[in-house]
ZADRENVO-321533 format. One record per residue (C-alpha): residue number from 1; residue in one letter; x, y, z. Coordinates in Angstrom, 2 decimals. Each point is the difference from the previous one (the first is absolute). Layout:
// ZADRENVO-321533
<pos: NUM&code: a&east: X&north: Y&up: Z>
...
This chain:
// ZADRENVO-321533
<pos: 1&code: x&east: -18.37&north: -40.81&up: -10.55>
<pos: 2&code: x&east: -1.14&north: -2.84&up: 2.52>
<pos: 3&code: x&east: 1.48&north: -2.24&up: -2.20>
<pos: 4&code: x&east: 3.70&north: 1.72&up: -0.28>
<pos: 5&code: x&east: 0.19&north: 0.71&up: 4.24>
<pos: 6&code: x&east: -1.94&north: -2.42&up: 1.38>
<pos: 7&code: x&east: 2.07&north: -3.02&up: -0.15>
<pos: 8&code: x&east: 2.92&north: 2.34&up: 1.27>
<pos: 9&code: x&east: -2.19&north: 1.21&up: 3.20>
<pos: 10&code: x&east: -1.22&north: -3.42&up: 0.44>
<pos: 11&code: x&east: 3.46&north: -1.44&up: 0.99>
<pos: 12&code: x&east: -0.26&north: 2.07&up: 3.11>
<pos: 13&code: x&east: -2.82&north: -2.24&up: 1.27>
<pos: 14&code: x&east: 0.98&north: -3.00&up: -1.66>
<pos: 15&code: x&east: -1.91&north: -3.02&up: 1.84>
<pos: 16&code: x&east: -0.04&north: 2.12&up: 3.83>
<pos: 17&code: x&east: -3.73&north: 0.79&up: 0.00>
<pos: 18&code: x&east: -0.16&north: 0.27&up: 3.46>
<pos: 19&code: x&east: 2.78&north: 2.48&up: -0.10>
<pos: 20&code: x&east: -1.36&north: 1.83&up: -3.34>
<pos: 21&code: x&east: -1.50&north: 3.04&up: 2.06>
<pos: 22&code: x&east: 2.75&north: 1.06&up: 1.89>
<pos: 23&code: x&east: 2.02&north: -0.93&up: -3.13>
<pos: 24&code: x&east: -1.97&north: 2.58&up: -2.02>
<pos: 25&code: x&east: -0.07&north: 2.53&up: 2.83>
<pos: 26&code: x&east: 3.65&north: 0.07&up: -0.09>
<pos: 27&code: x&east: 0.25&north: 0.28&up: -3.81>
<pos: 28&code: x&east: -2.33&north: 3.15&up: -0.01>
<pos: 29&code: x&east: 2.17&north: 1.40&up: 3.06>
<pos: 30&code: x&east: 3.16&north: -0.21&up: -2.21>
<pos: 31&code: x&east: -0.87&north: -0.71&up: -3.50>
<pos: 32&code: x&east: -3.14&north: 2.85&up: 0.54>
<pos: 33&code: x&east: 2.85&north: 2.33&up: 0.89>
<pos: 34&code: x&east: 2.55&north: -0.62&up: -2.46>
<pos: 35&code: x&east: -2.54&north: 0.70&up: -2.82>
<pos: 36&code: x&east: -1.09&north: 3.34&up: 1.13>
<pos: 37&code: x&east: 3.22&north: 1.89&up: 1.80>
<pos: 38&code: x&east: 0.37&north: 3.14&up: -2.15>
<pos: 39&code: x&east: 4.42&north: -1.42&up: -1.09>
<pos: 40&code: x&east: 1.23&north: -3.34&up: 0.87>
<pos: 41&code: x&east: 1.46&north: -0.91&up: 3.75>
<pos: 42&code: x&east: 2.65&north: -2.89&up: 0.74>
<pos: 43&code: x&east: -1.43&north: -2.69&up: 2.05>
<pos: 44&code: x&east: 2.18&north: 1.18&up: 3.27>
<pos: 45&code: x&east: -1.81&north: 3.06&up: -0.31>
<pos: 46&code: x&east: -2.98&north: -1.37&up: -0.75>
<pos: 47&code: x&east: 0.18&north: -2.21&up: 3.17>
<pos: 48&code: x&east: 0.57&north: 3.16&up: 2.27>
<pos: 49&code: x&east: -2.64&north: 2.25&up: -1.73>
<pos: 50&code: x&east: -2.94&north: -3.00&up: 1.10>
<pos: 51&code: x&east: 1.67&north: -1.27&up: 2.63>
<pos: 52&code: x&east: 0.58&north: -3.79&up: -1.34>
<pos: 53&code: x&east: 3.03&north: -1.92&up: 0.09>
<pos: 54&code: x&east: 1.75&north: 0.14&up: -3.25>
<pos: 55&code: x&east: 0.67&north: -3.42&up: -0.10>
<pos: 56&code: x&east: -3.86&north: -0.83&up: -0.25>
<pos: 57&code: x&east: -0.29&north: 2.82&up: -2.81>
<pos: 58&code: x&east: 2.65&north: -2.28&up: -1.70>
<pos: 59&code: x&east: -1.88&north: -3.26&up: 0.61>
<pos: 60&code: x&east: -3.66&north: 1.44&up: -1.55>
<pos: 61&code: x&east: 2.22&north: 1.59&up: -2.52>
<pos: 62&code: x&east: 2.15&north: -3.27&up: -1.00>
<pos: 63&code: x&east: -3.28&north: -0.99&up: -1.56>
<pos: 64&code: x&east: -0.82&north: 2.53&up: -2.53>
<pos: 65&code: x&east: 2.90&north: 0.64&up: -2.14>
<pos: 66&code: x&east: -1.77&north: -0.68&up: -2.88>
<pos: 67&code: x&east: -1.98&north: 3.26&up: 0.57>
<pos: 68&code: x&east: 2.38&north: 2.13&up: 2.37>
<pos: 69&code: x&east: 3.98&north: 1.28&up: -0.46>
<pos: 70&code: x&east: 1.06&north: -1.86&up: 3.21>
<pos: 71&code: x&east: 3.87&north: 0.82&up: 0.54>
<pos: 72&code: x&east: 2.13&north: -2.37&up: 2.31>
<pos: 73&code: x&east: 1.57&north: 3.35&up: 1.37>
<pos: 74&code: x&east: -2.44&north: 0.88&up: 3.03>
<pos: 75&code: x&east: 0.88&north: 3.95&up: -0.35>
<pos: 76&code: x&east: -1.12&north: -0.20&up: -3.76>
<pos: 77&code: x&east: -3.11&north: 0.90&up: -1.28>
<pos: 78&code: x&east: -3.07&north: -2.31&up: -0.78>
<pos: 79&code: x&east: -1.37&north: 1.26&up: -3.16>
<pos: 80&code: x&east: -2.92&north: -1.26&up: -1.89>
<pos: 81&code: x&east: 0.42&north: -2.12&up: -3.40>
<pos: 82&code: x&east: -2.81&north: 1.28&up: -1.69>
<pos: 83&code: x&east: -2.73&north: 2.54&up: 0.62>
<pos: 84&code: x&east: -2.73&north: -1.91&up: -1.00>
<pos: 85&code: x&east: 0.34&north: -1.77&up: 3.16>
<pos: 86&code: x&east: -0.65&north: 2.71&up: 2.07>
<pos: 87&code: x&east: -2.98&north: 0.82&up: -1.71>
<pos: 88&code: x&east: -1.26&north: -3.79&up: 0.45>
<pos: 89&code: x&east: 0.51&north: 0.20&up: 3.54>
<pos: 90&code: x&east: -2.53&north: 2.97&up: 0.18>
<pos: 91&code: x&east: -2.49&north: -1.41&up: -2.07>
<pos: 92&code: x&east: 0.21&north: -3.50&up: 0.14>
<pos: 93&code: x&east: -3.19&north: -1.85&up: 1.51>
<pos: 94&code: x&east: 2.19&north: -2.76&up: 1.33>
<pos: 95&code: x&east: 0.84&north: 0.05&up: 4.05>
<pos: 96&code: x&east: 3.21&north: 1.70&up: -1.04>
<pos: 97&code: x&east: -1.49&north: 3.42&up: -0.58>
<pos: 98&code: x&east: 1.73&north: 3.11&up: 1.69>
<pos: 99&code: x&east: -2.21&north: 2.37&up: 1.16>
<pos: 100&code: x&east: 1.42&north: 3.65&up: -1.41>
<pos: 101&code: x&east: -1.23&north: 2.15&up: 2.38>
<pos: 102&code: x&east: 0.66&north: -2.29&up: 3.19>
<pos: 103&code: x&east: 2.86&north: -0.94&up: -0.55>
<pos: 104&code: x&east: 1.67&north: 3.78&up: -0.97>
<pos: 105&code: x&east: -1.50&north: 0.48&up: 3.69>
<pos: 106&code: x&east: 1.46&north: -2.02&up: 1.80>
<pos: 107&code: x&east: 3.49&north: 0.99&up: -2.29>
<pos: 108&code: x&east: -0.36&north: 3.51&up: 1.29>
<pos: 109&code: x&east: -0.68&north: -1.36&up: 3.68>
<pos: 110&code: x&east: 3.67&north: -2.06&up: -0.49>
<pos: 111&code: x&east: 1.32&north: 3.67&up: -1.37>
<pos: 112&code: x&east: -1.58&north: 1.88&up: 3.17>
<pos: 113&code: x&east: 1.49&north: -2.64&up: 2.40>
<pos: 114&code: x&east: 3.36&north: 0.09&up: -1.66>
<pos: 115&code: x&east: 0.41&north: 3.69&up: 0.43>
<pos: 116&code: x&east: -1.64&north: 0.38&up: 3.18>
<pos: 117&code: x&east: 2.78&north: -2.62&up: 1.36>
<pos: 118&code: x&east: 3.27&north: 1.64&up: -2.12>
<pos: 119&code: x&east: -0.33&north: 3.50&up: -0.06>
<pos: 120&code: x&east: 1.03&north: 2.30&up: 2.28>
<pos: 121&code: x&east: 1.83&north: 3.45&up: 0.06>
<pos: 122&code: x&east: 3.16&north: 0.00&up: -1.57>
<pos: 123&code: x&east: 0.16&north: -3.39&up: -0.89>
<pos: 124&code: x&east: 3.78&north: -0.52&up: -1.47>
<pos: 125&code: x&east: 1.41&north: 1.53&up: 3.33>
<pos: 126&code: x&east: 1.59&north: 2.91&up: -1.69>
<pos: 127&code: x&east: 1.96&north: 1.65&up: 2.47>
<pos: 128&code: x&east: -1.44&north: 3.78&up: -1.11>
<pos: 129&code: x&east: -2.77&north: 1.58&up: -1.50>
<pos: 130&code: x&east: 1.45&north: 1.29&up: -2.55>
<pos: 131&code: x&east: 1.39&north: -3.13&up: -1.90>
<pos: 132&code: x&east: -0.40&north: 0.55&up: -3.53>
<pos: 133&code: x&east: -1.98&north: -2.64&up: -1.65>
<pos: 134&code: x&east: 2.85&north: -0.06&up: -3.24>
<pos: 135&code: x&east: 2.72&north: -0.69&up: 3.00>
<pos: 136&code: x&east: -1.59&north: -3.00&up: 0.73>
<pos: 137&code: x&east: 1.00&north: -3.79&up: -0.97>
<pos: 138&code: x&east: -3.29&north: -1.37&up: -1.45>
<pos: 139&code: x&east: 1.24&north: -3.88&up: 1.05>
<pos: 140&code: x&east: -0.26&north: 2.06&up: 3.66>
<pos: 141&code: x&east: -3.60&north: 0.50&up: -0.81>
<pos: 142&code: x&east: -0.99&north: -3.00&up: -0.95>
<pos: 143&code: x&east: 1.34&north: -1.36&up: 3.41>
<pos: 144&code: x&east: -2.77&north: 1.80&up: 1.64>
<pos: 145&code: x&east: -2.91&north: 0.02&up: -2.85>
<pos: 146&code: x&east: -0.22&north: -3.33&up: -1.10>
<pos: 147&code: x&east: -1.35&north: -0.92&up: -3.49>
<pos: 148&code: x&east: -3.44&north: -0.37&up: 1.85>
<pos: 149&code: x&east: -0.41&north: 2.84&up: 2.12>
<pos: 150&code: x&east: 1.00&north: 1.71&up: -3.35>
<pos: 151&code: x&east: -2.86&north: -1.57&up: -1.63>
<pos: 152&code: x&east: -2.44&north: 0.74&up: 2.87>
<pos: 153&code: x&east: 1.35&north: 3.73&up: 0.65>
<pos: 154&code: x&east: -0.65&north: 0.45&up: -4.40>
<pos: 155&code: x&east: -2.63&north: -1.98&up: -0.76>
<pos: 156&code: x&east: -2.61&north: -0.14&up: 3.18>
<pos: 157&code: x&east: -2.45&north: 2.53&up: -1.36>
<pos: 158&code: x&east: -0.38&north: -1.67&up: -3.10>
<pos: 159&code: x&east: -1.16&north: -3.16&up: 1.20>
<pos: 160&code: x&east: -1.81&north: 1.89&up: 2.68>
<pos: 161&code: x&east: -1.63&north: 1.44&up: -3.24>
<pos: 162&code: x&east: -0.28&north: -3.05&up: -1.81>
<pos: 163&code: x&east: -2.13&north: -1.62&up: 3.26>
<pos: 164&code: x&east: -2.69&north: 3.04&up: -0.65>
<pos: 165&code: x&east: 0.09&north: 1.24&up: 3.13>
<pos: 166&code: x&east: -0.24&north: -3.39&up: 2.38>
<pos: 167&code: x&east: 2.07&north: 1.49&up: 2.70>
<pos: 168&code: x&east: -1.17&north: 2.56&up: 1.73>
<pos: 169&code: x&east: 0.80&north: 3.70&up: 0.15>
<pos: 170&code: x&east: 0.43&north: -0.08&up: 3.99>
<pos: 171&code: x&east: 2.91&north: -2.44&up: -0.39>
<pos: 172&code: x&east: 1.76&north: 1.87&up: -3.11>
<pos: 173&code: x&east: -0.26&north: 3.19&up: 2.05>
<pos: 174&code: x&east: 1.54&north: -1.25&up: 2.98>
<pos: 175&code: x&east: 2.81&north: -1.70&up: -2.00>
<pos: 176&code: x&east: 0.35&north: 3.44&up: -1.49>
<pos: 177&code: x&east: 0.28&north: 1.75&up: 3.29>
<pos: 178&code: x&east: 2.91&north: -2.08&up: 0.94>
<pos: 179&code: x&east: 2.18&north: -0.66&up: -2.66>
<pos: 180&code: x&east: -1.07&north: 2.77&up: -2.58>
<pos: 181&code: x&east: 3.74&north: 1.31&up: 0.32>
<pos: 182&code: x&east: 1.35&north: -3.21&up: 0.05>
<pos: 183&code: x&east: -1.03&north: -1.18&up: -2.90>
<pos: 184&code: x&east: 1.03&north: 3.19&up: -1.78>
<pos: 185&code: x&east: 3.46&north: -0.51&up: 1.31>
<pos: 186&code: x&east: -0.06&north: -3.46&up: -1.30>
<pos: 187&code: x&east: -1.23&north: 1.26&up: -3.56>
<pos: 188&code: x&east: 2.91&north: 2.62&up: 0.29>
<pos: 189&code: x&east: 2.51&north: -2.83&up: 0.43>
<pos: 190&code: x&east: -1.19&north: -2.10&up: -2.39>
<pos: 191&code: x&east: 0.21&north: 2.78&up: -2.77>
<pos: 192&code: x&east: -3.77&north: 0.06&up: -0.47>
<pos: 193&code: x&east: -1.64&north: 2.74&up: 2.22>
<pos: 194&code: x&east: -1.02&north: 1.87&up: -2.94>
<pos: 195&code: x&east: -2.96&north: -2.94&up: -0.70>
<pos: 196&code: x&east: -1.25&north: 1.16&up: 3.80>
<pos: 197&code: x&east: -2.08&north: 2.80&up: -1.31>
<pos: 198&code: x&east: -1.64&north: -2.52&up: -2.75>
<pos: 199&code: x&east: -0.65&north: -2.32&up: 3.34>
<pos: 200&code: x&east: -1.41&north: 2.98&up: 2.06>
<pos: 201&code: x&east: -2.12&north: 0.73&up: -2.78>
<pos: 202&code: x&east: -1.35&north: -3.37&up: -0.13>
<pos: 203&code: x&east: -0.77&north: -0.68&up: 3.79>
<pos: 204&code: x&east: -2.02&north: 3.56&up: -0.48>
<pos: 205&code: x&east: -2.69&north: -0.71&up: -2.85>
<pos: 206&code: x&east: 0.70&north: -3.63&up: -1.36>
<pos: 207&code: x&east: -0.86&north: -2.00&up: 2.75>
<pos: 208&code: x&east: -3.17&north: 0.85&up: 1.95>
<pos: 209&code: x&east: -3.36&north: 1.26&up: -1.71>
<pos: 210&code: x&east: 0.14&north: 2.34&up: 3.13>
<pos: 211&code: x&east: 2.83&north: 0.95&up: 2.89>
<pos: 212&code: x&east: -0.35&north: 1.89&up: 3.25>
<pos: 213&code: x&east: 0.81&north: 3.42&up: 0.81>
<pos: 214&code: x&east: 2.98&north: -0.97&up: 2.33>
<pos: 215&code: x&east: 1.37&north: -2.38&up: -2.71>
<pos: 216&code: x&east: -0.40&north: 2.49&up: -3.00>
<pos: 217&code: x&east: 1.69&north: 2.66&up: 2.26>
<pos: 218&code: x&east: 2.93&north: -2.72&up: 1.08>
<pos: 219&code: x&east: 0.18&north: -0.44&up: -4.32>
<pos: 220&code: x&east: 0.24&north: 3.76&up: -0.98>
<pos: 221&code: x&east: 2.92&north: 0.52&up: 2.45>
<pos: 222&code: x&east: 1.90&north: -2.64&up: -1.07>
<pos: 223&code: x&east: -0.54&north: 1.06&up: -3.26>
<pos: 224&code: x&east: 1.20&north: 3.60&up: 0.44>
<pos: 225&code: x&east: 3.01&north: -1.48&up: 1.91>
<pos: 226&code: x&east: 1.20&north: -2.33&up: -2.54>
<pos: 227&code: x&east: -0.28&north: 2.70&up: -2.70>
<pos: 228&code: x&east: 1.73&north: 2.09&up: 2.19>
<pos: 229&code: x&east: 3.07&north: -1.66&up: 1.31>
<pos: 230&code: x&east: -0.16&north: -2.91&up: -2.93>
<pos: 231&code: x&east: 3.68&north: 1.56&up: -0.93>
<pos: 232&code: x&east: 1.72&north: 0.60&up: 2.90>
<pos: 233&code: x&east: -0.97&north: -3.75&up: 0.97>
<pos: 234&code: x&east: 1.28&north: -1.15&up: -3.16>
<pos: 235&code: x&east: 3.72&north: 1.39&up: 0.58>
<pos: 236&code: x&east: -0.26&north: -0.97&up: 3.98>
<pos: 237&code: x&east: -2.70&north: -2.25&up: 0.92>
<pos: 238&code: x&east: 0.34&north: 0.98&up: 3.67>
<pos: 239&code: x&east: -1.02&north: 3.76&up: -0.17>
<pos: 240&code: x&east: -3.66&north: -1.43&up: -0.58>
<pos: 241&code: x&east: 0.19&north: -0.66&up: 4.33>
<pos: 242&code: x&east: 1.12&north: 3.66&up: 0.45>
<pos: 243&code: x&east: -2.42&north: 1.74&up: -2.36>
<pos: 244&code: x&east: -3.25&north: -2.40&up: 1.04>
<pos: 245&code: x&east: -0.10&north: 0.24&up: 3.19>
<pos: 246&code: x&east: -4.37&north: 0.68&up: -0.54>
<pos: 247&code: x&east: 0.65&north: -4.13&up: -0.82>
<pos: 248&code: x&east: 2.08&north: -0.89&up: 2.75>
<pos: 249&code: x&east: -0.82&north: -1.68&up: 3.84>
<pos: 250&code: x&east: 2.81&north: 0.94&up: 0.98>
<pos: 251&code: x&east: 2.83&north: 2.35&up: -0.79>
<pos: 252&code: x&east: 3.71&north: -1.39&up: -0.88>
<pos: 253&code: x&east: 2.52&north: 0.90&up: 2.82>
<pos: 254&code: x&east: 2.14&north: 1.68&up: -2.93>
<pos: 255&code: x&east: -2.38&north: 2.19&up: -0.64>
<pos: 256&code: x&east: -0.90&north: 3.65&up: 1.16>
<pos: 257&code: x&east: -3.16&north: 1.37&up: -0.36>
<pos: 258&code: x&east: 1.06&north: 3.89&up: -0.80>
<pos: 259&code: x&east: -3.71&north: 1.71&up: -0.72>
<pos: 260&code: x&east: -3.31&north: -0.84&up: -0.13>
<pos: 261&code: x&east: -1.67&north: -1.91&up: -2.84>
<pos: 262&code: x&east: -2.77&north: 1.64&up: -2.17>
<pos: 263&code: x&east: -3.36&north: -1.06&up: 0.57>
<pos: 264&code: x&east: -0.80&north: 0.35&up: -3.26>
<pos: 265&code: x&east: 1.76&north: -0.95&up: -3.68>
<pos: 266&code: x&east: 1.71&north: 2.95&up: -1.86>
<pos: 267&code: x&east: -2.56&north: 0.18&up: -3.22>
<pos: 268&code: x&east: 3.72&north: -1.00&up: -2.00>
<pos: 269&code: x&east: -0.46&north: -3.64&up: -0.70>
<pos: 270&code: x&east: 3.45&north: -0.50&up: -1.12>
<pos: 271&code: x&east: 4.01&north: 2.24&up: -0.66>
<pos: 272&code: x&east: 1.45&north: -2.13&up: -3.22>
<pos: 273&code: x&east: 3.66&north: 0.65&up: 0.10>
<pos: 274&code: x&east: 2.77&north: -0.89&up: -2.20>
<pos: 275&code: x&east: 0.66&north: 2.87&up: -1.99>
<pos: 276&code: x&east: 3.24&north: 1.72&up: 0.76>
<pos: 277&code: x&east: -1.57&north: 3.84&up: -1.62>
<pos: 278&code: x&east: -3.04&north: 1.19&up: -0.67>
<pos: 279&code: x&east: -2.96&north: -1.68&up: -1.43>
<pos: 280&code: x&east: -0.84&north: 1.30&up: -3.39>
<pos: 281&code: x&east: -3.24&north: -1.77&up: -1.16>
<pos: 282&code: x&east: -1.86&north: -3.15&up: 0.84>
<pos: 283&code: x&east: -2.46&north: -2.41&up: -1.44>
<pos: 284&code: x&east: -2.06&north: -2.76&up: 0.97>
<pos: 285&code: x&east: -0.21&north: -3.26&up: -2.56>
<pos: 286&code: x&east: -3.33&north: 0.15&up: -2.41>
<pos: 287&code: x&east: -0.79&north: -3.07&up: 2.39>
<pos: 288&code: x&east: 0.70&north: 2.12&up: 3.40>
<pos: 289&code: x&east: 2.67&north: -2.64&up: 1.62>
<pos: 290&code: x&east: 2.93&north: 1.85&up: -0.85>
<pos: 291&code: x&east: 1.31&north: 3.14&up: 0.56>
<pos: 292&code: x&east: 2.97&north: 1.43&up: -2.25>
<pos: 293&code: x&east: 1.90&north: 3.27&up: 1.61>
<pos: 294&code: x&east: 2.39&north: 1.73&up: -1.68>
<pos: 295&code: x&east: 2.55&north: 2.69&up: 1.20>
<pos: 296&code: x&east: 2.61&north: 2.08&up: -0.53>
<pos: 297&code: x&east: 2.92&north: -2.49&up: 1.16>
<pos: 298&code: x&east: -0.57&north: -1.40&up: -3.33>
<pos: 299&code: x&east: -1.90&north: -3.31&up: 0.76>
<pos: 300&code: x&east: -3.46&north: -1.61&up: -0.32>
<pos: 301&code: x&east: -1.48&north: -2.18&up: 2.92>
<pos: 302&code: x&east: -3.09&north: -1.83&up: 0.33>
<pos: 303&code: x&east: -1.85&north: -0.68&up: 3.16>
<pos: 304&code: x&east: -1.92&north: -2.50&up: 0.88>
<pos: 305&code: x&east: -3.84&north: 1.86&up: 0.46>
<pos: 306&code: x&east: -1.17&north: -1.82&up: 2.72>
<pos: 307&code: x&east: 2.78&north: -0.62&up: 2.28>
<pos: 308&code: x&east: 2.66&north: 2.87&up: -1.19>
<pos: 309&code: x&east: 2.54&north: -2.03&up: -0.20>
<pos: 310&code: x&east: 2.58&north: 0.69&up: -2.87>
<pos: 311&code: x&east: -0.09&north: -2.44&up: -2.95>
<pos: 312&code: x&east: 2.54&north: 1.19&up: -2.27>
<pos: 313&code: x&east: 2.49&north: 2.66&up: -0.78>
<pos: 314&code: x&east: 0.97&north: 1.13&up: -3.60>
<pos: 315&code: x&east: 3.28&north: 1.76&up: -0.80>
<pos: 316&code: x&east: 1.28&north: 1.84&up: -2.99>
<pos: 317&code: x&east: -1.76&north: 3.52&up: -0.87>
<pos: 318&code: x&east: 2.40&north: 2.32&up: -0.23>
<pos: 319&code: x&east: -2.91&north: 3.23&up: 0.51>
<pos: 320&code: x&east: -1.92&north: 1.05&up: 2.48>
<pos: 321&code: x&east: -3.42&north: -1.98&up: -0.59>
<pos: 322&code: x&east: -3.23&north: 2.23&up: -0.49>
<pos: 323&code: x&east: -2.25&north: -2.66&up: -0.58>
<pos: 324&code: x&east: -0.78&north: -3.65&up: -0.21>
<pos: 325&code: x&east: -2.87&north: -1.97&up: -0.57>
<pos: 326&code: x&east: -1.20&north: -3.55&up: -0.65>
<pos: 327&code: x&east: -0.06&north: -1.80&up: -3.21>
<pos: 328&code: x&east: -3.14&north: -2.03&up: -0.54>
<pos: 329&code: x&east: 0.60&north: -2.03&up: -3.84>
<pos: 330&code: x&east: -3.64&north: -0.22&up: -1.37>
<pos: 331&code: x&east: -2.61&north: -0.99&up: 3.20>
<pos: 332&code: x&east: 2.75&north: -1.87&up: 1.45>
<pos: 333&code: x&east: 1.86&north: 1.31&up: 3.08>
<pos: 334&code: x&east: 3.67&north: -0.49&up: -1.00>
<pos: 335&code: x&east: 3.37&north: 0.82&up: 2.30>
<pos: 336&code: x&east: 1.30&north: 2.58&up: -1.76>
<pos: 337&code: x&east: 0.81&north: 3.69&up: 1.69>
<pos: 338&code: x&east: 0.17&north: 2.64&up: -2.47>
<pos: 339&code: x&east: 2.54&north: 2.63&up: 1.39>
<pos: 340&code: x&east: 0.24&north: 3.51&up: -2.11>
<pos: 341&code: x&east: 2.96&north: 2.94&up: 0.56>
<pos: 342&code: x&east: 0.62&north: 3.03&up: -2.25>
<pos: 343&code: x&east: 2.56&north: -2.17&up: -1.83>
<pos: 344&code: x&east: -1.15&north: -3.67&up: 0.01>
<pos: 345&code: x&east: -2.62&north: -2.34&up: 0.44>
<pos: 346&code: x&east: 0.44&north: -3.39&up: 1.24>
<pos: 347&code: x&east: -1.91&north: -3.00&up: 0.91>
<pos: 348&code: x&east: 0.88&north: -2.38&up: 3.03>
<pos: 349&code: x&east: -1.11&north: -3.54&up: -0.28>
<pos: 350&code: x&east: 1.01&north: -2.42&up: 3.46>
<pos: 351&code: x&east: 3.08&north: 1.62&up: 0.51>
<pos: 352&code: x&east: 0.89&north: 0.87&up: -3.66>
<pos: 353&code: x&east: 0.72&north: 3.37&up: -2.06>
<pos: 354&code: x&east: -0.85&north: 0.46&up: -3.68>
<pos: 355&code: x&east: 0.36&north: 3.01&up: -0.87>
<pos: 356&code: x&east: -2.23&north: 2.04&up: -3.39>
C-alpha cells in the first residue's frame, strides 16, 4: 500500500522539512477527519465544524486529488476515492498514520462545541408552540441547522463511541443537562428524532465499562421521555419544551405550568397510536424489531419496537382482521405479514398485496 499512497502524501511535504511537522499535523487535523466522519461534509462545513478557515482546507486538499473527491464547489462534499485509503491511513507505519480512537475524540469534542454554541430553545423562531413540523419549509430549517450542526446533533455519540470512552462522563452529563431538549428539537426538525432512542441507548451501556448513579438516573429519564413524547415531537417539535419541563432551566414564557409533575414514571413505557378503531391482534417480528398491529379499520401497521414510531401502513382487507403473524421463509427472517379473515388470506410485502 506504501507504494500506491505514499508518493501522493509525500507531495504535501515536498522539499519543506523544516515545515514537515506542522505540515503533517495539519493533514491528520483534516485529512484524519475526513476519513472517519460517519457521511461526507462539504469543505464550508467542514471548516466551521473544526474551526479552520476553509480556504486552508482547500490548500492541504489541492494536493491530494489523486486519493480524495475534491469538488471546486466549497458547499459540496469531499468524498473519498477509494476505501483502501482509509484503511492505510490507520495502519500505515509511515508518519501519516491517523490515530482511530484520537482522532474520533477530538471529532466528538468539534460535535459538543458545535451544539453547545447553536442550539437553543426554539431555534427557527417559530412564532407558536404549536407549529406543526409538516407546515414547515425545510430550506427554513436548514437556515438555522446547518449541514454541520446536523452532522454533530446525528452523529456525536457515535464518534463519542468510536473514541471508547476518552471523554469523560462529567462533561457528557453536563452537555446533557443543558441541551438534552435541544437537541431533541433539532432531531425533530431534521426528520430524525426517532434515531434519539438508539442514541440514548448508546450513551447508557456502550460507552463506559461503568456510570454513576446520577448519570444512569439522568439516562433512564430521558429514556422514558423520548419513548413517551417521541410522537407528539415528531408532528410539532416544540411541545417537547412544554411536556419536559423535568429537562428544562428555565420555563418558556408561553408556557403554563397547570399541575404538578409525577415524581415517578407511569410503569406504561409507551401509547402507539395510529389506528382509527380498535386493535384486533398484534405481533412482534421472529427477530423482535417490528411490531405488526392489525385492527378492525381494515389496515395493517408496523411499528418500529424500539422507538414506536410507525413504519408502514398496509391497505386493502376488506374483513375485520382476527389474526396476523410473521412469515419467516426457512431460518431466514423475511418481510412478509401474513394477515388471515374468515374469507381471505393475504400477504403484505413493503407496501404490496397478493392475495391466496
Amino acid at each position: 500500500m506504501d507504494k500506491i499512497y505514499l508518493p501522493a502524501l509525500n507531495q504535501l511535504i515536498g522539499e519543506n522539512e523544516d515545515d514537515s511537522q506542522e505540515l503533517l499535523e495539519e493533514f491528520r487535523h483534516i485529512v484524519g477527519v475526513i476519513i472517519l466522519l460517519a457521511t461526507p461534509l462539504s469543505i464550508e462545513s467542514l471548516g466551521r465544524l473544526l474551526q479552520t478557515p476553509g480556504e486552508d482546507i482547500s490548500k492541504l486538499l489541492d494536493h491530494l486529488n489523486s486519493v480524495l473527491n475534491t469538488p471546486s464547489n466549497m458547499d459540496t462534499p469531499v468524498r473519498i476515492l477509494h476505501l483502501s485509503f482509509r484503511d492505510y491511513l490507520l495502519t500505515t507505519e509511515s508518519p501519516f498514520r491517523i490515530n482511530e480512537q484520537e482522532t474520533h475524540e477530538k471529532i466528538a469534542l468539534h460535535c459538543l462545541h458545535v451544539m453547545e454554541n447553536r442550539l437553543t430553545d426554539n431555534i427557527c423562531g417559530l412564532a407558536s408552540y404549536g407549529t406543526q413540523r409538516s407546515d414547515m419549509d425545510n430550506q427554513i430549517i436548514k437556515q438555522y441547522l446547518s449541514a454541520e450542526l446536523e452532522y454533530s446533533c446525528q452523529y456525536w455519540v457515535y464518534h463519542l463511541q468510536q473514541s471508547k470512552g476518552r471523554i469523560s462522563e462529567t462533561k457528557i452529563l453536563s452537555f446533557l443537562k443543558q441541551h438534552f431538549l435541544h437537541r431533541m428539537e433539532a432531531l425533530s426538525l431534521l426528520g430524525i428524532v426517532s434515531e434519539a432512542v438508539g442514541i440514548i441507548d448508546t450513551l447508557k451501556s456502550g460507552i463506559w465499562r461503568s456510570i454513576s448513579a446520577e448519570f444512569s438516573g439522568f439516562i433512564y429519564d430521558a429514556r422514558r421521555f423520548t419513548l413517551k413524547y417521541i410522537s407528539v415531537a415528531s408532528i410539532a417539535p416544540l411541545q417537547l419544551y412544554c411536556s419536559g419541563l423535568i429537562f428544562s432551566d428555565c420555563i418558556p414564557k408561553q408556557i403554563y405550568i397547570l399541575q404538578q409533575v409525577e415524581d415517578l414514571w407511569s410503569p406504561v413505557l409507551q401509547t402507539l397510536e395510529g389506528h382509527s378503531d380498535w386493535v384486533e391482534s398484534a405481533a412482534f417480528s421472529p427477530d423482535g424489531q417490528i411490531i405488526a398491529s392489525g385492527s378492525s379499520d381494515k389496515t395493517i401497521k408496523l411499528w418500529d419496537a424500539k422507538t414506536g414510531m410507525e413504519l408502514q401502513t398496509f391497505k386493502g382487507h376488506s374483513q375485520i382482521s382476527l389474526s396476523n403473524a410473521w412469515v419467516a421463509l426457512g431460518a431466514t427472517v423475511s418481510g412478509f405479514v401474513l394477515r388471515m379473515s374468515l374469507l381471505t388470506t393475504s400477504i403484505y410485502q413493503t407496501g404490496q398485496l397478493r392475495r391466496i
